[in-house]
PASETI-69855 format. One record per residue (C-alpha): residue number from 1; residue in three letters; x, y, z. Coordinates in Angstrom, 1 decimal, padded with zeros to 4 digits, m for minus. Example, Ala and Ser with C-alpha at 12.3 -4.5 7.8 and 13.67 -1.06 7.14 Angstrom:
2
r resi:1&resn:ALA&u:012.3&v:m004.5&w:007.8
r resi:2&resn:SER&u:013.7&v:m001.1&w:007.1
This chain:
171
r resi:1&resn:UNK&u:m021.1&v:082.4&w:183.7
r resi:2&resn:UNK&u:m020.7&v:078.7&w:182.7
r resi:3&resn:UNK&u:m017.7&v:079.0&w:184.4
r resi:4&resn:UNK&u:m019.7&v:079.7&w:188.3
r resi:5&resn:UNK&u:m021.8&v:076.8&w:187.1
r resi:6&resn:UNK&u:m019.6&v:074.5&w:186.5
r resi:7&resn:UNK&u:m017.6&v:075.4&w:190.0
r resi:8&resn:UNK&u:m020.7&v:075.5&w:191.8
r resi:9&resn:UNK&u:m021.6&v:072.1&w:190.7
r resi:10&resn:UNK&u:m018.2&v:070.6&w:191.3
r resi:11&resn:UNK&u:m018.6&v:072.0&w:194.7
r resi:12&resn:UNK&u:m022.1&v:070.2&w:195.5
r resi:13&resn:UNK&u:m020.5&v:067.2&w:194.3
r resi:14&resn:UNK&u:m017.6&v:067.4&w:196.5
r resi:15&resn:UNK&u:m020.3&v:068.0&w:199.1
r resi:16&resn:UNK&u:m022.4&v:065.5&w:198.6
r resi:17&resn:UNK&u:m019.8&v:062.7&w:198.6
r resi:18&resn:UNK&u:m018.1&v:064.4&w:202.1
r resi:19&resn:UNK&u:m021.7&v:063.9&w:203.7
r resi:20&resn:UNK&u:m022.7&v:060.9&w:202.2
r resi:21&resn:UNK&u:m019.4&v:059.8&w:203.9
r resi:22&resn:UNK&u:m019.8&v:061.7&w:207.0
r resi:23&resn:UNK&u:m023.1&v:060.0&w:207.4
r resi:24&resn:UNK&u:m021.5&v:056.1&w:207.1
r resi:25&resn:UNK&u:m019.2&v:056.6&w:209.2
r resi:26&resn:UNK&u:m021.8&v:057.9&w:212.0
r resi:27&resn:UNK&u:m023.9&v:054.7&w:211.2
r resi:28&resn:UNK&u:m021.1&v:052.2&w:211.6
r resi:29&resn:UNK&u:m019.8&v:053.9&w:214.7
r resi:30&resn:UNK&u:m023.0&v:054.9&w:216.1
r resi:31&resn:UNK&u:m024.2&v:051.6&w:217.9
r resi:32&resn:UNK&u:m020.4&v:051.6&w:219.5
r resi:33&resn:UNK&u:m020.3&v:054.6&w:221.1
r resi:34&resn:UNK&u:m023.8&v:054.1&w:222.8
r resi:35&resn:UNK&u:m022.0&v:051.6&w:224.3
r resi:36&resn:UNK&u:m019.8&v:052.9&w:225.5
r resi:37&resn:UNK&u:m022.0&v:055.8&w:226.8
r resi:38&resn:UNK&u:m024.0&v:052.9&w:228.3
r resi:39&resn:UNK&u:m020.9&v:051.2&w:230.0
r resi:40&resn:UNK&u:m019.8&v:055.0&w:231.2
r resi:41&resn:UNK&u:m023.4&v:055.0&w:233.1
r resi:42&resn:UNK&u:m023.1&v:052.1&w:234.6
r resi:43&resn:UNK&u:m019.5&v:052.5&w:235.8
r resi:44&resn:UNK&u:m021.2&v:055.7&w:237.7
r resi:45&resn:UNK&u:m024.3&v:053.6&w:239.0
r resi:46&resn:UNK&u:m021.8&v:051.1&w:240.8
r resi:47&resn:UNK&u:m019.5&v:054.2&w:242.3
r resi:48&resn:UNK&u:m022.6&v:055.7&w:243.7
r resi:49&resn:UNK&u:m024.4&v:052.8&w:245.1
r resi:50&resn:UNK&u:m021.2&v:050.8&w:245.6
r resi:51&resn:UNK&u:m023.0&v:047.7&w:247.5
r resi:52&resn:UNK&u:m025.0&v:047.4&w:244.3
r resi:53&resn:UNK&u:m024.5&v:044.9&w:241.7
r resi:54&resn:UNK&u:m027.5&v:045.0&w:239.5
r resi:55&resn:UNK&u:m029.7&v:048.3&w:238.5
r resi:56&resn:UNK&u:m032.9&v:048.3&w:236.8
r resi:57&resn:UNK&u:m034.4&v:051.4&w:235.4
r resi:58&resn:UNK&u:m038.2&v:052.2&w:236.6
r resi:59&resn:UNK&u:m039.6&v:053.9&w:233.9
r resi:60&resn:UNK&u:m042.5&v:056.5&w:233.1
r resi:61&resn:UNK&u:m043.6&v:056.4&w:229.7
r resi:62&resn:UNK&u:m040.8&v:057.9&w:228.3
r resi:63&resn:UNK&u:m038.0&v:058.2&w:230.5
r resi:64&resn:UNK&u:m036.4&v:056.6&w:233.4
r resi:65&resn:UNK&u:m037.6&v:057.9&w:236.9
r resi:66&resn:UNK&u:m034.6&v:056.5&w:238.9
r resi:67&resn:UNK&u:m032.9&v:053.1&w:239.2
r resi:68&resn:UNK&u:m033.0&v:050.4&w:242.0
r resi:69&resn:UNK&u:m029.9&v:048.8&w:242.5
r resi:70&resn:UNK&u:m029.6&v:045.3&w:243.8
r resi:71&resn:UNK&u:m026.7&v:043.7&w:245.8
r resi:72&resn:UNK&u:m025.9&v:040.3&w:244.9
r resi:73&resn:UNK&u:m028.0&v:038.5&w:247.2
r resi:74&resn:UNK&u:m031.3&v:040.3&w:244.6
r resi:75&resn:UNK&u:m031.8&v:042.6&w:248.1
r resi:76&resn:UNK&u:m032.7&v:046.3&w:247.0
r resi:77&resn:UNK&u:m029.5&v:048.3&w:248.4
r resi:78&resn:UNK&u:m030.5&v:051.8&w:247.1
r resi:79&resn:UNK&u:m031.3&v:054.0&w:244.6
r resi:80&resn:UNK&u:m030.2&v:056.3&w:242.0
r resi:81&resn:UNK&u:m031.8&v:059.1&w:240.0
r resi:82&resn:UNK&u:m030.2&v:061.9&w:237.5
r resi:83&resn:UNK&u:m030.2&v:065.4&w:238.6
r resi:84&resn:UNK&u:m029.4&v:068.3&w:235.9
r resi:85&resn:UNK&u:m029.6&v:071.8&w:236.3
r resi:86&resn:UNK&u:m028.5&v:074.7&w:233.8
r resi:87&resn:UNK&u:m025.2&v:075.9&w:235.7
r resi:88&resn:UNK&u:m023.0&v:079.2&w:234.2
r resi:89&resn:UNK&u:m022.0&v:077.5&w:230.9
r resi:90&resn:UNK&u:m023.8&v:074.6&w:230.7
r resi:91&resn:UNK&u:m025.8&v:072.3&w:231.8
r resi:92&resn:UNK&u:m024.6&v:069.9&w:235.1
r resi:93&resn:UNK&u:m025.9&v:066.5&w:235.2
r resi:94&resn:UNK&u:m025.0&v:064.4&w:238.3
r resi:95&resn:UNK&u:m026.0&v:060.8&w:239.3
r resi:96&resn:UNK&u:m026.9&v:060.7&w:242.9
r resi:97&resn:UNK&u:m027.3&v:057.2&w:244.8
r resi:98&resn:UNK&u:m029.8&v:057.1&w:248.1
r resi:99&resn:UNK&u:m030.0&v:054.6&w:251.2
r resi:100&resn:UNK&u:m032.9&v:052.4&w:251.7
r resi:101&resn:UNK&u:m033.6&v:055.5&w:254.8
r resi:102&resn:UNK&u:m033.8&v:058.2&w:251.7
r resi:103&resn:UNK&u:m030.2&v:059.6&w:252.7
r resi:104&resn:UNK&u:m027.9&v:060.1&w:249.9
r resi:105&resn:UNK&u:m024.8&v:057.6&w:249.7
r resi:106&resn:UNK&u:m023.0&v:059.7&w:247.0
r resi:107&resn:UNK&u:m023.0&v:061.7&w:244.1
r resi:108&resn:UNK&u:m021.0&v:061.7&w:240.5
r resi:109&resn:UNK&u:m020.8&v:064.6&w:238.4
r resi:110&resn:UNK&u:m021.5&v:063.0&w:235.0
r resi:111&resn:UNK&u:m021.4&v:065.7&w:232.5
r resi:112&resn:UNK&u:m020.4&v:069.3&w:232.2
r resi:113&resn:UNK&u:m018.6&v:072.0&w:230.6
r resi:114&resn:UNK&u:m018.2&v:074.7&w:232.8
r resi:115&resn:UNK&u:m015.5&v:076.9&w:232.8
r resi:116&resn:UNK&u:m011.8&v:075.1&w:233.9
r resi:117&resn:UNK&u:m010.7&v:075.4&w:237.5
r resi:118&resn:UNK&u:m014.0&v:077.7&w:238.4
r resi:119&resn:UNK&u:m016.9&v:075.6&w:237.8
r resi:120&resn:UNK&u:m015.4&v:072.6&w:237.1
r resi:121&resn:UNK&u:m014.9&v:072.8&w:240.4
r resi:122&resn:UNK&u:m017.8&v:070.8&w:241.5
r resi:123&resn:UNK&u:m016.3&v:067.2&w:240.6
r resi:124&resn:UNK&u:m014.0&v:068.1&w:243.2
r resi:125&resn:UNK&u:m014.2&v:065.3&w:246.1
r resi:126&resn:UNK&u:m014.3&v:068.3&w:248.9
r resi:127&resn:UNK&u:m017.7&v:069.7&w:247.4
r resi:128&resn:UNK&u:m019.0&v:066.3&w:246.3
r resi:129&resn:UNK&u:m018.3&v:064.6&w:249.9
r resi:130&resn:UNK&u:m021.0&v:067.5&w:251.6
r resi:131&resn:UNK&u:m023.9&v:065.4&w:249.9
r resi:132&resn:UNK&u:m022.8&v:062.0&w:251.8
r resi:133&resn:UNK&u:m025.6&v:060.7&w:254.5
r resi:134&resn:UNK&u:m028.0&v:064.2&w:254.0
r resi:135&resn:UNK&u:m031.6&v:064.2&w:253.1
r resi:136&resn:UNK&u:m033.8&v:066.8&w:251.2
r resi:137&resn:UNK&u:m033.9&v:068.7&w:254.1
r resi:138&resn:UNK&u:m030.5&v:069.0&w:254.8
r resi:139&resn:UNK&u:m029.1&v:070.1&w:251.5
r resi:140&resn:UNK&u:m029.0&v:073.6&w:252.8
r resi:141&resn:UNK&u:m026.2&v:072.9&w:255.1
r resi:142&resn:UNK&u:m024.0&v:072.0&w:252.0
r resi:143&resn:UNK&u:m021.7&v:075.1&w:251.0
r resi:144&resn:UNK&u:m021.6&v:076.5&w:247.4
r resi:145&resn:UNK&u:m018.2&v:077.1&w:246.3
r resi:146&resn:UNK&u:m016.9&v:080.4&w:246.2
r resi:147&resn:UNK&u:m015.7&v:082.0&w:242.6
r resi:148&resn:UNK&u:m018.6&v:078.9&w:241.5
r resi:149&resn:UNK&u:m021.1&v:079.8&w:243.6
r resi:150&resn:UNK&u:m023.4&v:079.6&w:240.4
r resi:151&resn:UNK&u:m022.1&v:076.1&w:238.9
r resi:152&resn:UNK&u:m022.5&v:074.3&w:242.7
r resi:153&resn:UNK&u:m025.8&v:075.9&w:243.8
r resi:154&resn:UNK&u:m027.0&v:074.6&w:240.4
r resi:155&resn:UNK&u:m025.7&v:071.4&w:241.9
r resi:156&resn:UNK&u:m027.2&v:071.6&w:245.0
r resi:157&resn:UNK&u:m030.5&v:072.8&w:243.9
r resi:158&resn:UNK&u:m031.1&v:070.0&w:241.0
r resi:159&resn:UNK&u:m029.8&v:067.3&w:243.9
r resi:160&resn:UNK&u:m032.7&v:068.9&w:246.2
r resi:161&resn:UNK&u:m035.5&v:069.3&w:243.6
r resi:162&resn:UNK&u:m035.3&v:065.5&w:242.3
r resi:163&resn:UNK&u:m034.5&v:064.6&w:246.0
r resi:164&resn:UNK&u:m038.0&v:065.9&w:246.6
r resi:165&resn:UNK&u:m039.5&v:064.0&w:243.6
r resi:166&resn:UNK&u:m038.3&v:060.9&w:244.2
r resi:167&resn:UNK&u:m039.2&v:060.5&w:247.9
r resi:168&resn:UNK&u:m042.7&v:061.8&w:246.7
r resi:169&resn:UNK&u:m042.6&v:058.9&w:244.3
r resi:170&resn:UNK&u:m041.2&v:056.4&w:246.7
r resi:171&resn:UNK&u:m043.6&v:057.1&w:249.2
């Protein structure tokens, strides 16, 4: 019995120390890696409103609504809201830049984990490049791809639903 004890106690102390540990080394790398995520989002709100130099959130309480982006003259050149929608295995969360005349520029797949060479499939330039110069209405014309059909109308449908929301805010 003291035996257990004494294991069980050498155990917690063993775990103790590995979390205590765990738990620096999140701290000290924490403020480095959101920058990094920070410099990732920013790389994708250039590549989807590429005449943009400048982006500025516009906030709710909250959360950020969209952002405007501004060329380098300070002229508003677009903007750009996130779009996420649950797709087969996970969730999809795109960046998608729009004209001054409410047409989307492009789009950037920034996050997902669907399955490998099925519906990873929607970072492919051949599905993203349907978005280019279409409004709300005519995301229906955009094709779902077949063996994803799930992962890219998940796509599609976020892009229209936020589409909607924005304009409605924009107005």
């Amino acid at each position: 019995m003291k035996e257990v004890l004494k294991y069980g106690l050498i155990l917690s102390a063993i775990c103790l120390i590995a979390s205590g540990l765990l738990a620096g080394v999140y701290s000290f790398t924490k403020p480095q890696i959101d920058k990094q995520a920070q410099n990732e989002i920013d790389k994708a709100l250039t590549q989807v409103v590429p005449q943009a130099n400048r982006f500025e959130p516009v906030q709710s309480t909250d959360e950020i609504l969209y952002y405007r982006g501004y060329d380098k003259n300070n002229k508003l050149a677009g903007f750009i809201f996130k779009a996420r929608a649950k797709g087969y295995s996970s969730t999809i969360e795109t960046l998608v830049g729009l004209s001054l005349q409410k047409k989307i520029i492009a789009i950037k797949v920034i996050a997902q984990n669907e399955t490998p060479g099925l519906g990873s499939r929607v970072t492919e330039k051949t599905f993203i490049q349907q978005f280019t110069n279409k409004n709300a209405n005519e995301l229906s014309n955009v094709s779902a791809i077949s063996g994803a059909t799930i992962s890219s109308s998940a796509v599609i449908a976020s892009v229209k639903e936020k589409l909607e929301k924005i304009q409605n805010i924009l107005k």
